[in-house]
Structure formats: structure tokens, C-alpha cells
C-alpha positions as CSV (number, residue, x, y, z in Angstrom):
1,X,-27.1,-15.0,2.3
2,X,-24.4,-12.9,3.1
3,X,-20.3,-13.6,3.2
4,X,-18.9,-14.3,6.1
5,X,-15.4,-13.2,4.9
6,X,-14.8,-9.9,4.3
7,X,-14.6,-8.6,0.8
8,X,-11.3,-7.3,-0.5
9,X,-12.1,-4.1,-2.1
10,X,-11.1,-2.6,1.1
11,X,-7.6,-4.1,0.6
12,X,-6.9,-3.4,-2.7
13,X,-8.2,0.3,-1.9
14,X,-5.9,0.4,1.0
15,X,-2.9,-1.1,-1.2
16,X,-3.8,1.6,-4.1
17,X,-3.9,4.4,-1.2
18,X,-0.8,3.4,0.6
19,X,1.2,2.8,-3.0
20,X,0.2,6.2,-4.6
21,X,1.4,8.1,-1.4
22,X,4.8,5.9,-1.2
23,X,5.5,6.8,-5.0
24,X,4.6,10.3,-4.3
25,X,6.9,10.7,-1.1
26,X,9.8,8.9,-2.9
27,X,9.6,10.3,-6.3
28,X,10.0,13.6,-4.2
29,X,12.8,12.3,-2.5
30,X,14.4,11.5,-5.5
31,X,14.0,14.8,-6.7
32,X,15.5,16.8,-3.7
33,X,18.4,14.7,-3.4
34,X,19.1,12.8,-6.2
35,X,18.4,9.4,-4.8
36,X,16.7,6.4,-7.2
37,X,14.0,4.7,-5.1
38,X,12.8,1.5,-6.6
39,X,9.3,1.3,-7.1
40,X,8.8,-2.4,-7.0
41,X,10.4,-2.1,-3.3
42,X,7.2,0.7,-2.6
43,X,4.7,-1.6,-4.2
44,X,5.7,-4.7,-2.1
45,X,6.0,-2.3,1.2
46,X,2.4,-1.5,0.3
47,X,1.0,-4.8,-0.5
48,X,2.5,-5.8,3.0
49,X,0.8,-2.4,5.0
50,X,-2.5,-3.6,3.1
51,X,-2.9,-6.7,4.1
52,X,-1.5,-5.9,7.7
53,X,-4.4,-3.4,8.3
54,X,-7.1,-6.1,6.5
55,X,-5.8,-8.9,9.3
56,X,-5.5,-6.1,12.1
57,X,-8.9,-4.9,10.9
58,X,-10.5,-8.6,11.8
59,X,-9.7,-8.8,15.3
């Protein structure tokens, strides 16, 4: 029989997606202009896009 919920491989693709262009974009940023960017705050902003597309994706 098949789930009814949706598997989260799509989420944690999303979340991997989303994280390595964050750290990309910021470790750029920090470059040009000499900012630090914390990468726990880029992590947590992608866990949160992630699962925001997986509930927007279920309606």
C-alpha cells in the first residue's frame, strides 16, 4: 500500500539546495566586504524555507 504522507527526501533535498546556495552567497559576501556571516543563522534560515515550501507544497 502506498503512504499517504509525503516522503521527506524532497525536504531534506530542498534544505541541502537552499543551504549550499546561502553559504555560497554569504561566504561571498564575506569576502567582498569583510563581513562574518554565521553559518548556523543560514542553516536554520534554510531548515525554515524547507519546510515552508514542503507545507506550501501540500495544499
Amino acid at each position: 500500500m502506498p503512504e499517504k504522507s509525503p516522503g521527506w527526501e524532497g525536504t531534506i533535498l530542498a534544505f541541502v539546495m537552499i543551504a549550499t546556495v546561502l553559504i555560497g552567497v554569504a561566504y561571498s559576501i564575506a569576502l567582498v566586504y569583510a563581513i562574518p556571516v554565521p553559518w548556523a543563522i543560514l542553516l536554520i534560515i534554510a531548515a525554515i524555507a524547507a519546510l515552508w515550501l514542503r507545507r506550501r507544497g501540500r495544499k
